[in-house]
C-alpha positions as a Markdown table, in Angstrom:
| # | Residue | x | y | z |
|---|---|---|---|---|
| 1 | Unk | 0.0 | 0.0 | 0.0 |
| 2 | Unk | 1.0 | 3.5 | -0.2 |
| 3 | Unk | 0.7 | 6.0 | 2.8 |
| 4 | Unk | -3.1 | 7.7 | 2.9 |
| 5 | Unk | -1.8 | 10.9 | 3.3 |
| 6 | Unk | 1.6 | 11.8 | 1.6 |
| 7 | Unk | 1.7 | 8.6 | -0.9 |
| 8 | Unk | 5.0 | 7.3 | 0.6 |
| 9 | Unk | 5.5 | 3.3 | -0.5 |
| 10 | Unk | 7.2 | 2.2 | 2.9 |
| 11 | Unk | 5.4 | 1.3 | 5.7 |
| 12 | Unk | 6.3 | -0.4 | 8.6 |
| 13 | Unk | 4.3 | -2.9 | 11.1 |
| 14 | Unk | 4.0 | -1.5 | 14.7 |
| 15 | Unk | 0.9 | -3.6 | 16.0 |
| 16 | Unk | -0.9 | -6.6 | 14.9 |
| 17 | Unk | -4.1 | -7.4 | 16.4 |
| 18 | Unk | -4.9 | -10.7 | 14.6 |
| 19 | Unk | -7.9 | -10.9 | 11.9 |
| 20 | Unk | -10.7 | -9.9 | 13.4 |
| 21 | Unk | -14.9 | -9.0 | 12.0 |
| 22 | Unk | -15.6 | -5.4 | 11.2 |
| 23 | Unk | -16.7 | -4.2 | 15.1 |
| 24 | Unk | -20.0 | -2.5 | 14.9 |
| 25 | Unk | -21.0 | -5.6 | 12.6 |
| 26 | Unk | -23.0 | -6.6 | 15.8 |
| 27 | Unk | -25.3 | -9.5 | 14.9 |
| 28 | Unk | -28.2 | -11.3 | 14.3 |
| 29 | Unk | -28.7 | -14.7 | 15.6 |
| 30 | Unk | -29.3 | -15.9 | 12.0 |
| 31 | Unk | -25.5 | -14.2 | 11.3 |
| 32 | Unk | -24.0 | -15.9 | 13.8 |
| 33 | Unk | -20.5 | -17.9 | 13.0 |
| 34 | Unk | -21.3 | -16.3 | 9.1 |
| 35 | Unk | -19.5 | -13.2 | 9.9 |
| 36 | Unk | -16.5 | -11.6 | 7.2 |
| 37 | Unk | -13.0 | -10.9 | 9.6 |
| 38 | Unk | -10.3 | -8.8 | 8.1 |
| 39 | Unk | -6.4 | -7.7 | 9.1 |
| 40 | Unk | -6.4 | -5.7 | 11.9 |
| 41 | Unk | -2.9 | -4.4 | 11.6 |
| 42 | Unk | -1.2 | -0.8 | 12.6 |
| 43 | Unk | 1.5 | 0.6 | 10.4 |
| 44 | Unk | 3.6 | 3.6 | 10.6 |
| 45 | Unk | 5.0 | 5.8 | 7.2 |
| 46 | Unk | 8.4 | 5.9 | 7.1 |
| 47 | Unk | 8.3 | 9.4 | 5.7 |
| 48 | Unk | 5.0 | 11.4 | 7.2 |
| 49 | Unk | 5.2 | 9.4 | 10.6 |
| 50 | Unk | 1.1 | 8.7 | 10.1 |
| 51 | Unk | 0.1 | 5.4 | 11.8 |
| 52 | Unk | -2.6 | 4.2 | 9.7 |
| 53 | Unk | -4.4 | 0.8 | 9.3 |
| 54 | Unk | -2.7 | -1.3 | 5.9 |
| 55 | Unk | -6.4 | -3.0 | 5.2 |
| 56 | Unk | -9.6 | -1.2 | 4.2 |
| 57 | Unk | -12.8 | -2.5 | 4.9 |
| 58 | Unk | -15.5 | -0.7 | 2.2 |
| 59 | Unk | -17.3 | 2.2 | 3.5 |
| 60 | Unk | -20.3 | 1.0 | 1.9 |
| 61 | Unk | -19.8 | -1.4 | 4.3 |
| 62 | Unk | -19.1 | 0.3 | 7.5 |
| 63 | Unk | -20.9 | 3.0 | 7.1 |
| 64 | Unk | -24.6 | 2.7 | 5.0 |
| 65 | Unk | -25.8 | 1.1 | 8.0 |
| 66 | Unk | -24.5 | 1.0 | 11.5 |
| 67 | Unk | -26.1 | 1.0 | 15.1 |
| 68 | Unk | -23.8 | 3.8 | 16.3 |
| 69 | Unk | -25.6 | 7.0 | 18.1 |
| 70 | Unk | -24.2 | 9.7 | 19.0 |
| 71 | Unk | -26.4 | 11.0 | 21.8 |
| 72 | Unk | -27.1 | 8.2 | 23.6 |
| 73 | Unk | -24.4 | 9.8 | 26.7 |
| 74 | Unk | -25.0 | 12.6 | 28.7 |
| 75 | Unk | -20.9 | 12.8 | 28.5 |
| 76 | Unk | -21.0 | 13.2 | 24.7 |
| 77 | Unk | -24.1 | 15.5 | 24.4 |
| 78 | Unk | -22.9 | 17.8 | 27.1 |
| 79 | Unk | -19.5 | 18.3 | 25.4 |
| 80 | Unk | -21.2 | 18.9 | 21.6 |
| 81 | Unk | -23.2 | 21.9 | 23.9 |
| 82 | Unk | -19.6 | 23.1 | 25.0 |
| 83 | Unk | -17.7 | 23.0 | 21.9 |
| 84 | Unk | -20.7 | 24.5 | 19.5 |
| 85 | Unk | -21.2 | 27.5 | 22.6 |
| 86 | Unk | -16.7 | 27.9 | 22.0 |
| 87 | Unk | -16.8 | 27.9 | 18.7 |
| 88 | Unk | -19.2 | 31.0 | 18.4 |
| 89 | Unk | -18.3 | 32.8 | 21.3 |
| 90 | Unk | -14.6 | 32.5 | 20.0 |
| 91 | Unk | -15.2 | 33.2 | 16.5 |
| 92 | Unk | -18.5 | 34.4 | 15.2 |
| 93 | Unk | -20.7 | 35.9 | 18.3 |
| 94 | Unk | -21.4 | 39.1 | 16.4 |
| 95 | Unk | -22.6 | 37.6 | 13.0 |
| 96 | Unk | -25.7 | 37.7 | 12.4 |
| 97 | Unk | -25.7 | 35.2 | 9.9 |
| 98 | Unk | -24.3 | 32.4 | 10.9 |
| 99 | Unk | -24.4 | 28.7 | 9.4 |
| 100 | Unk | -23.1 | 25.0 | 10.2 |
| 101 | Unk | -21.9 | 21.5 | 8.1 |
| 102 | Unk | -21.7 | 18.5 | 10.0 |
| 103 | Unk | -20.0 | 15.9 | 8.1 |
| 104 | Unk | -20.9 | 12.3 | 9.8 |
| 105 | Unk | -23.9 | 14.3 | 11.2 |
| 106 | Unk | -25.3 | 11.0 | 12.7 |
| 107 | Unk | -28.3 | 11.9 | 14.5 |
| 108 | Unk | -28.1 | 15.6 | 14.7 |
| 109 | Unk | -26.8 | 15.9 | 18.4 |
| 110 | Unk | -23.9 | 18.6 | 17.6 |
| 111 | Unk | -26.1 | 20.1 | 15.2 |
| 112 | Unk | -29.5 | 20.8 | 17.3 |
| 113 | Unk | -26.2 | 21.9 | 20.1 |
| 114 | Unk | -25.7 | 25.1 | 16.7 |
| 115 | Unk | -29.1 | 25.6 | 16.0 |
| 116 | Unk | -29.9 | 26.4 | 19.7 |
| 117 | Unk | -27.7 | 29.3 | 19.5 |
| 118 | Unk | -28.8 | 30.3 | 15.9 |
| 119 | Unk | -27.0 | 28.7 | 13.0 |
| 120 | Unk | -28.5 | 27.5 | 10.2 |
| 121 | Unk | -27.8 | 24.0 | 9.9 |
| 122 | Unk | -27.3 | 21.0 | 7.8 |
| 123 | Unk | -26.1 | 17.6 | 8.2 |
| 124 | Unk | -24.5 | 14.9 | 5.7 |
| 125 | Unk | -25.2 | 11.2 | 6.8 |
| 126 | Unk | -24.6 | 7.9 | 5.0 |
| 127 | Unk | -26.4 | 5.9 | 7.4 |
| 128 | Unk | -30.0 | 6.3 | 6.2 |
| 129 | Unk | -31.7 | 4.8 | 9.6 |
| 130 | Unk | -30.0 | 7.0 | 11.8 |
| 131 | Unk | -30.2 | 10.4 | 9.2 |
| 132 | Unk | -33.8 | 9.1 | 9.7 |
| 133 | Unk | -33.3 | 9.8 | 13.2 |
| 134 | Unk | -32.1 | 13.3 | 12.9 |
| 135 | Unk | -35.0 | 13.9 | 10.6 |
| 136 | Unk | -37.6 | 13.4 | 12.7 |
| 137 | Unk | -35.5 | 16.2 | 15.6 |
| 138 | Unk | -36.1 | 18.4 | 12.7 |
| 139 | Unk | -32.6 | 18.9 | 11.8 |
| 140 | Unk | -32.2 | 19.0 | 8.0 |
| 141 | Unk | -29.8 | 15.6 | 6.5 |
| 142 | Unk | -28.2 | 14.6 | 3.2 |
| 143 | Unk | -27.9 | 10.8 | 3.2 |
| 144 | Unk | -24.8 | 10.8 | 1.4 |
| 145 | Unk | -21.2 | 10.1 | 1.9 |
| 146 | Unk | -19.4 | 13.4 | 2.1 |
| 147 | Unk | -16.7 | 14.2 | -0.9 |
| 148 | Unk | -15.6 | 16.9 | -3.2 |
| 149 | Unk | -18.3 | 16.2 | -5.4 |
| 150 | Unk | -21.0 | 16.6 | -2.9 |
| 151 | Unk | -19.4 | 20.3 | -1.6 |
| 152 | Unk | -19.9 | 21.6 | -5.0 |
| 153 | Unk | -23.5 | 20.1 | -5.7 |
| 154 | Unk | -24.4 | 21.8 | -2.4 |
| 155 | Unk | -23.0 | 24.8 | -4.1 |
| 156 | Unk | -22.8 | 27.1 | -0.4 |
| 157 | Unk | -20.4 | 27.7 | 1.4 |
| 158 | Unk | -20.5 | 27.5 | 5.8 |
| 159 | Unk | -19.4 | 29.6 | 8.7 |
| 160 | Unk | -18.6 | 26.8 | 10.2 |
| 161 | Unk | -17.6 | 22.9 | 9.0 |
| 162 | Unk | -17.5 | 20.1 | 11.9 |
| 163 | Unk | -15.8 | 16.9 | 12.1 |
| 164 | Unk | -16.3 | 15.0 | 14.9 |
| 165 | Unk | -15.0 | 11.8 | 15.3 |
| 166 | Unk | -15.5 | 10.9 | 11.7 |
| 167 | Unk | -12.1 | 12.4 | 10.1 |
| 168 | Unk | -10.1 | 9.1 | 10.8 |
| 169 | Unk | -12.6 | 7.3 | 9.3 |
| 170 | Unk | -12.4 | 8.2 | 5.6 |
| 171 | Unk | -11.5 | 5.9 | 2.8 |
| 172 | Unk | -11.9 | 9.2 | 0.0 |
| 173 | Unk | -9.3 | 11.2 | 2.4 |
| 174 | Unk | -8.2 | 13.4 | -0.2 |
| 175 | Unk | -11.9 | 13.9 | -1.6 |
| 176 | Unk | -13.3 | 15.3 | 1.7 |
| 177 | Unk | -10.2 | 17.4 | 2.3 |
| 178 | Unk | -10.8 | 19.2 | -1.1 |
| 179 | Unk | -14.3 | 19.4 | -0.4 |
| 180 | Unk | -14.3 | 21.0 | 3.1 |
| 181 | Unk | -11.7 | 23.9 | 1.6 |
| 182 | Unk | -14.3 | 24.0 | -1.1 |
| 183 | Unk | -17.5 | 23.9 | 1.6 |
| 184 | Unk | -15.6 | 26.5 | 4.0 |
| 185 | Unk | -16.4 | 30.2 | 3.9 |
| 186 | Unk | -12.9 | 32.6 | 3.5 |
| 187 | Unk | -13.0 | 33.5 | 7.1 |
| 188 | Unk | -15.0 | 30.1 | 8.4 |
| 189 | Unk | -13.8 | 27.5 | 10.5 |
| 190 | Unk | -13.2 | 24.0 | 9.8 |
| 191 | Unk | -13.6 | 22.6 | 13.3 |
| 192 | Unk | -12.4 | 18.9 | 13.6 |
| 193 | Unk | -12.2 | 16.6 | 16.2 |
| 194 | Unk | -10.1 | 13.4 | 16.4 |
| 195 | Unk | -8.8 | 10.6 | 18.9 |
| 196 | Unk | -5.7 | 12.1 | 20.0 |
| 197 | Unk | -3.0 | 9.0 | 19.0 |
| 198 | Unk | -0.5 | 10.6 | 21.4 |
| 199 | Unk | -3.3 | 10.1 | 24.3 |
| 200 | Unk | -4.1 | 6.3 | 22.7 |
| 201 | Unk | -0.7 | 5.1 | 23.4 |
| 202 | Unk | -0.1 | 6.6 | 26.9 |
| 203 | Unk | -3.2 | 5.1 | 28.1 |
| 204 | Unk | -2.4 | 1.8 | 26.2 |
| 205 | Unk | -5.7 | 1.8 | 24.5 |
| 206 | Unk | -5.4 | -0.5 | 21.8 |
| 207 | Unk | -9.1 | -1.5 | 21.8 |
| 208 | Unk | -9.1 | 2.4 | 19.6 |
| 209 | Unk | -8.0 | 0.1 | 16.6 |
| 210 | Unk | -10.5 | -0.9 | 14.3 |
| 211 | Unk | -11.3 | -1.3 | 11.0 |
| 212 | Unk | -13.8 | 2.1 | 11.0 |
| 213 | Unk | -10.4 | 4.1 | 12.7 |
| 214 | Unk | -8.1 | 4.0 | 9.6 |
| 215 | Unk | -5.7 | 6.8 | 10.5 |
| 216 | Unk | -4.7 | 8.1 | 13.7 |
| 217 | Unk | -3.8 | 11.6 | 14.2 |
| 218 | Unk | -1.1 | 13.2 | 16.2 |
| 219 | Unk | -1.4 | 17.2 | 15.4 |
| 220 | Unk | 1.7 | 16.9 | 12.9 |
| 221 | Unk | 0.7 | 13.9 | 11.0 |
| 222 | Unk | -3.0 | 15.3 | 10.8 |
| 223 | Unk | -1.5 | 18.9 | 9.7 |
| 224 | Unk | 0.2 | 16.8 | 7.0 |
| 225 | Unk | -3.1 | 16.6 | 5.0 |
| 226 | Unk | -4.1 | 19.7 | 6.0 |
| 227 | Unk | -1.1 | 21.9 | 4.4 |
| 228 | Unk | -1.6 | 19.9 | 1.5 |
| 229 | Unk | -5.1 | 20.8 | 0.3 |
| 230 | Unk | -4.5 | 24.6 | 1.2 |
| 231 | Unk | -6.1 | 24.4 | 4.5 |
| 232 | Unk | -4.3 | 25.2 | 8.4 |
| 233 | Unk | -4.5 | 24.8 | 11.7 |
| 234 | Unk | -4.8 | 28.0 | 14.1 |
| 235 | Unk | -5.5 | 26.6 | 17.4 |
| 236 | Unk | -6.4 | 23.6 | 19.6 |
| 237 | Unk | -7.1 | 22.1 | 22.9 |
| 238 | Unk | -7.3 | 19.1 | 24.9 |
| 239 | Unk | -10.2 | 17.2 | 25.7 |
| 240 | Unk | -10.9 | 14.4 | 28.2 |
| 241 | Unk | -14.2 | 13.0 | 25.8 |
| 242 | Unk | -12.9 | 9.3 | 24.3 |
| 243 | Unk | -10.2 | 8.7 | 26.2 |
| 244 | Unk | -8.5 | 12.1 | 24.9 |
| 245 | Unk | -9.2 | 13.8 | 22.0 |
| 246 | Unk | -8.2 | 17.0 | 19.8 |
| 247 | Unk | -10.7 | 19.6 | 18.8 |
| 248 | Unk | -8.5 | 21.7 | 16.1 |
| 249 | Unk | -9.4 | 24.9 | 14.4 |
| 250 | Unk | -8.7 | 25.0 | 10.8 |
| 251 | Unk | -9.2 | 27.5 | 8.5 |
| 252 | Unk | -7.8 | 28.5 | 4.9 |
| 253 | Unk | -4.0 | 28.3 | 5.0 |
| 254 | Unk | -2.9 | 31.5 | 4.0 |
| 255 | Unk | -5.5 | 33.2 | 7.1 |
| 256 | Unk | -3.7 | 30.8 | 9.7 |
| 257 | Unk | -1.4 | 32.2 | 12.4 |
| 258 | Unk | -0.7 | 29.4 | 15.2 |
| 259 | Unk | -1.9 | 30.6 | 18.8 |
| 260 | Unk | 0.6 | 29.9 | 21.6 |
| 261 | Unk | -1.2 | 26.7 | 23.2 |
| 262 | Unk | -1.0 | 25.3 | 19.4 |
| 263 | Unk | 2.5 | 25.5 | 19.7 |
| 264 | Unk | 2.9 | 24.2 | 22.9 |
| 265 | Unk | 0.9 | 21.1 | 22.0 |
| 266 | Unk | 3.2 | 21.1 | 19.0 |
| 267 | Unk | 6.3 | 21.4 | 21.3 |
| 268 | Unk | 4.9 | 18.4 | 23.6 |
| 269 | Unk | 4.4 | 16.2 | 20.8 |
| 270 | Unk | 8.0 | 16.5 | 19.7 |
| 271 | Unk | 9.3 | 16.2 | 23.2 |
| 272 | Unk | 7.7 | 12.8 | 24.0 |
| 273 | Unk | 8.5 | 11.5 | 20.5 |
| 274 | Unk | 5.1 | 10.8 | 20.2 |
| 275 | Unk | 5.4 | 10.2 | 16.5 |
| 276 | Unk | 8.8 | 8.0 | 16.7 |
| 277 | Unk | 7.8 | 4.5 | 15.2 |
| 278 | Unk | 9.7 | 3.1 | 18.4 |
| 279 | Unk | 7.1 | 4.9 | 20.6 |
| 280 | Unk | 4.5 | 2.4 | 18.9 |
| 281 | Unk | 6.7 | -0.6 | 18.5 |
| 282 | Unk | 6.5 | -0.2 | 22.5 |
| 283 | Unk | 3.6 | 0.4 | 22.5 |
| 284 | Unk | 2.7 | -3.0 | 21.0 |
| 285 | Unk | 4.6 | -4.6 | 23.9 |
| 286 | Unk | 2.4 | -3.1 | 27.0 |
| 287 | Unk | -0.5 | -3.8 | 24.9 |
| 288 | Unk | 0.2 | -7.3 | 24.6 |
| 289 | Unk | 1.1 | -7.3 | 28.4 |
| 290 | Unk | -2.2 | -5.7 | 28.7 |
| 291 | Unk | -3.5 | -8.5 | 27.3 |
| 292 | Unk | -1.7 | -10.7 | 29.9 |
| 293 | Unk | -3.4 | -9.2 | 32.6 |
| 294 | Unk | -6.7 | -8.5 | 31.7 |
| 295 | Unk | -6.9 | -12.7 | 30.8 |
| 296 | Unk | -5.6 | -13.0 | 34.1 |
| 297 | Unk | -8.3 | -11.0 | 36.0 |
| 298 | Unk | -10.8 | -12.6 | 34.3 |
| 299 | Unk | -9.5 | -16.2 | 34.7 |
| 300 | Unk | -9.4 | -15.3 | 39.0 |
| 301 | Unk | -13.1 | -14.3 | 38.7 |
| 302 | Unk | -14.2 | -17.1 | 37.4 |
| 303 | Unk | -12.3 | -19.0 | 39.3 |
| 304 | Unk | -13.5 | -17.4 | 42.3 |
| 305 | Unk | -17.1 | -18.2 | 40.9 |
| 306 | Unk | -18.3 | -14.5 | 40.0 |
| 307 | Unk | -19.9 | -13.4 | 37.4 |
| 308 | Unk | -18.9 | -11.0 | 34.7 |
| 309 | Unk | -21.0 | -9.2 | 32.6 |
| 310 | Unk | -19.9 | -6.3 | 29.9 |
| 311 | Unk | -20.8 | -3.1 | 30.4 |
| 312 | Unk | -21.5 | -1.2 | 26.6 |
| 313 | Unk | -21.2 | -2.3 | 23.5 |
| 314 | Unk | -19.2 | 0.2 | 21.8 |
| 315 | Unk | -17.5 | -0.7 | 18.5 |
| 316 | Unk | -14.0 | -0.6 | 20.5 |
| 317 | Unk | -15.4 | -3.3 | 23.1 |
| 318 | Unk | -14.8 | -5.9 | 19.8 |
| 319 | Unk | -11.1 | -5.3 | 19.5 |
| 320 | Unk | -10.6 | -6.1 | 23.0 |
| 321 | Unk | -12.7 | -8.6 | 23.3 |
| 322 | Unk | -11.2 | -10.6 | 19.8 |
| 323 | Unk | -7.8 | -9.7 | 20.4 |
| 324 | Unk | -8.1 | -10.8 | 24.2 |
| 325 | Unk | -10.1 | -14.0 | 23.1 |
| 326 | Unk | -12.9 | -13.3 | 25.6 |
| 327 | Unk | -16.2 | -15.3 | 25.0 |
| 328 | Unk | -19.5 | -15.8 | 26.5 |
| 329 | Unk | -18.0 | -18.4 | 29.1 |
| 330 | Unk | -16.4 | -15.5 | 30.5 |
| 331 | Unk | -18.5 | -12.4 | 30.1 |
| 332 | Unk | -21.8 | -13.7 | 29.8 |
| 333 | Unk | -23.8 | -10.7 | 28.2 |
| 334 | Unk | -22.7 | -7.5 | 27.3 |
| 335 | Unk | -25.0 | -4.7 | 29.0 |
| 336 | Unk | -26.2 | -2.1 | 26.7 |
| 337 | Unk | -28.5 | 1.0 | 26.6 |
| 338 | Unk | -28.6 | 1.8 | 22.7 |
| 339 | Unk | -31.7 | 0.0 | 22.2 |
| 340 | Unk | -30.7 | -0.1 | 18.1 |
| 341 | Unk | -28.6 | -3.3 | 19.7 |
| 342 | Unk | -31.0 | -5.0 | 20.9 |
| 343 | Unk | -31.3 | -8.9 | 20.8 |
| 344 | Unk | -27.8 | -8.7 | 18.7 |
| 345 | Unk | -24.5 | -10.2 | 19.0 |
| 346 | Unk | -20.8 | -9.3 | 19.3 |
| 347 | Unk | -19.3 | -10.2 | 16.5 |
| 348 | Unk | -16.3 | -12.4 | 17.0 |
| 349 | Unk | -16.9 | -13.4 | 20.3 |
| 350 | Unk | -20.6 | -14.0 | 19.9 |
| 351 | Unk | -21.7 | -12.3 | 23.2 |
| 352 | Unk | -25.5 | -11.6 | 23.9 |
| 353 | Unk | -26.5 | -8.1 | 24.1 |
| 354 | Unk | -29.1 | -7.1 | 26.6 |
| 355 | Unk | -30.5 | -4.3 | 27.2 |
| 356 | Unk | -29.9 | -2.2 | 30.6 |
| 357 | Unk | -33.8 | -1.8 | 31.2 |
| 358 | Unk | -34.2 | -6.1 | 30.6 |
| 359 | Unk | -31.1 | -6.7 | 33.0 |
| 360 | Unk | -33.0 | -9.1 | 36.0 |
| 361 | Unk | -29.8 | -10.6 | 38.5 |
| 362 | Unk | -26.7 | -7.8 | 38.4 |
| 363 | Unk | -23.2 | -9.5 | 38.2 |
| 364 | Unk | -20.8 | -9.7 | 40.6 |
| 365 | Unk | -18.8 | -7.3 | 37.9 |
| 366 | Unk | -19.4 | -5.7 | 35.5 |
| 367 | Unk | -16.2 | -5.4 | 32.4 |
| 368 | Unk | -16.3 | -2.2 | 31.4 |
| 369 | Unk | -16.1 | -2.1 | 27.8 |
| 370 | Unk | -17.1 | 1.8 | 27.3 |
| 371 | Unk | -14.5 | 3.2 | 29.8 |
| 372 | Unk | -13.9 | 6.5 | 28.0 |
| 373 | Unk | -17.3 | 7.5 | 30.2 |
| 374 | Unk | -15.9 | 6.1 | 33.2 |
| 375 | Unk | -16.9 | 9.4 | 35.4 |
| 376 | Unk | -20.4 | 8.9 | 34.3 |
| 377 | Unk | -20.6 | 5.4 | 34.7 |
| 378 | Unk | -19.3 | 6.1 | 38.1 |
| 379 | Unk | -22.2 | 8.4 | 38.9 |
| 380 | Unk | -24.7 | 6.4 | 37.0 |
| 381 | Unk | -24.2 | 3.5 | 39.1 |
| 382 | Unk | -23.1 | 4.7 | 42.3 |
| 383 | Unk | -25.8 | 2.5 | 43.8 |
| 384 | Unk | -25.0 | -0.4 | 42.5 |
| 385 | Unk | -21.0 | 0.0 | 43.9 |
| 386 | Unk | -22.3 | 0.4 | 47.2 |
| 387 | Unk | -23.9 | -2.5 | 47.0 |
| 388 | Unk | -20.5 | -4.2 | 46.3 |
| 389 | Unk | -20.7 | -4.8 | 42.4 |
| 390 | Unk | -17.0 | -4.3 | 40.9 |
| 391 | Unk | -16.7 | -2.3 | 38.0 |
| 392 | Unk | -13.6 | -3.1 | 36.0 |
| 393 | Unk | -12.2 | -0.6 | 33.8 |
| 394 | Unk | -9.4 | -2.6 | 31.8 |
| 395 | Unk | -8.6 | 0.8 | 30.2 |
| 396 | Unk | -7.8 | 4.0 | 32.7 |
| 397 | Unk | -7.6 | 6.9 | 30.7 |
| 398 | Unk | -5.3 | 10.1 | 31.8 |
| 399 | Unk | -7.4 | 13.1 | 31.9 |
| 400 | Unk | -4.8 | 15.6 | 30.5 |
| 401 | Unk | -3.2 | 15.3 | 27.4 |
């Protein structure tokens, strides 16, 4: 393969986690053992430093129909509110006329989070069940996958362009780049959020590998592809939300002056080598040891006669639970309260997914599979720990980048 951002032909492995099924591929019982699996491998460009994926599952496949929503945490919808209230107190308070893209709108969470303070807004959404979604909360959706071409049918151009969470995903990379610069108003924002790779490897969390995650951003790899479709980065910060994540302010390159916390992250990043391949090579060792230990725990609770449910089903939950070879005998359902997952079944691993509302006996502990919201989970079930239920978190994310 050739590098997805600079077209470098040299690659190197850094992490192999086996061949696994596309994760948010959750199941029917009719689909059961019938499932596709697919490389799950980690390289790094020997030139641009961009750890990407070296096998691409279809989008068509990943992404025309999927049981992901984005506002089923209070976490996720609470931080949409904070970044929609920066961005236009930062940048556009006065205007009057003020208006909002989405790309990956999903269900319109960020986007009702824009028009609440008065943009005019408009979503672009390949997943036709859950566009249906954002629909019917009256927020206005293209079922479509997001390119160049699309920008200039839509033939306007916004205050604002948002990103979040979707930007790793592309397989048209260099399409959507163009057509953002083309979407994007002289003076607008391109406003993109990421997983933060830097954070993923100091908290160890491999699990952030899958087949929909097919590059992973550090701000200079991710400025990479920027530079080279005329677009910048002017600013940045650090979020707690997944685990640690980027929220980057990009405008038209020749506008772009770096702030002085930009820099800094720049600085940091160079100072902790976090794009040295040797940084992941090592980090491919604690994640095997990671491995190691959480088998181990698992093994002494059922020894010990407890058991083990998951808590989520989040697409991530997959990787750890295929790479870690963790079945049914050991986590006996996974707990979920998306009720699009309802009655299906982790690939892979073919674990039941029940929904929180059905749940009759509680475990002894629960696995907690969607640890990025650990502080709400905490809250959430604060009852149910003082009643003596464990809650593991395999993952412990740092809260500061």
């Amino acid at each position: 393969m050739i590098c997805r951002i600079c077209d470098h032909n040299k690659l190197s492995l850094v992490l192999d986690l086996g061949i696994q099924p596309w994760g948010n591929h959750f199941l029917r019982p009719e689909e059961v053992g019938r499932e596709p699996q697919y490389p799950l491998r980690l390289v790094c460009c020997e030139k641009c430093q961009t750890a990407q994926l070296d096998y691409t599952v279809p989008k068509e496949v990943m992404f025309s129909d999927h049981t992901y929503v984005s506002g089923t945490t209070a976490t996720l919808t609470r931080h949409f509110a904070e970044t929609a209230a920066y961005v236009n107190k930062t940048f556009f308070a006065s205007r009057p006329d003020k208006s909002v893209l989405d790309i990956g709108s999903n269900d319109g969470t960020q986007l009702l989070e824009y028009k609440k303070i008065g943009y005019d807004i408009l979503g672009v959404e390949s997943c036709a069940r859950v566009a249906a979604m954002a629909q019917k909360r009256n927020v206005p959706t293209e079922i479509a996958f997001f390119n160049e071409e699309l920008a200039q049918a839509l033939n306007r151009r916004f205050t604002v362009i948002n990103a979040s969470g979707i930007f790793f995903h592309l397989e048209d990379l260099h399409s959507v780049t163009a057509g953002i610069r083309t979407a994007l108003q002289p003076n607008g924002v391109f406003v993109v959020q990421f997983l933060y790779m830097k954070q993923i490897v100091e908290n160890c969390a491999f699990d952030q590998i899958y087949h929909e995650h097919l590059l992973y951003y550090n701000l200079k790899t991710i400025e990479t592809l920027l530079n080279r479709h005329g677009l910048a980065s002017f600013d940045a910060y650090f979020s707690p939300v997944h685990g640690g994540s980027v929220i980057l302010f990009v405008t038209h390159a020749a506008r772009a002056k770096p702030s002085v916390r930009l820099r800094k992250m720049r600085e940091a990043e160079d100072h902790t080598g976090a794009n040295n391949p040797n940084t992941y090579r090592l980090f491919a060792v604690r994640a095997a040891q990671l491995r190691k230990n959480i088998c181990a725990y698992l093994e002494r609770m059922l020894q010990s006669g407890k058991t083990v449910y998951g808590l989520g089903a989040p697409v991530k939950g997959n990787t750890l639970l295929n790479y870690c070879n963790i079945d049914a005998d050991r986590i006996r359902c996974l707990v979920e309260r998306n009720p699009m997952r309802a009655g299906l079944i982790s690939p892979g691993m073919h674990i039941p997914i029940i929904i929180e509302s059905e749940v009759k006996i509680q475990p002894n502990v629960y696995f907690v599979l969607a640890w990025n919201f650990k502080q709400e989970i905490l809250i959430r079930y604060a009852a149910l720990i003082k009643q003596g239920v464990e809650f593991y978190f395999p993952i412990n994310p740092k809260e500061t980048a």
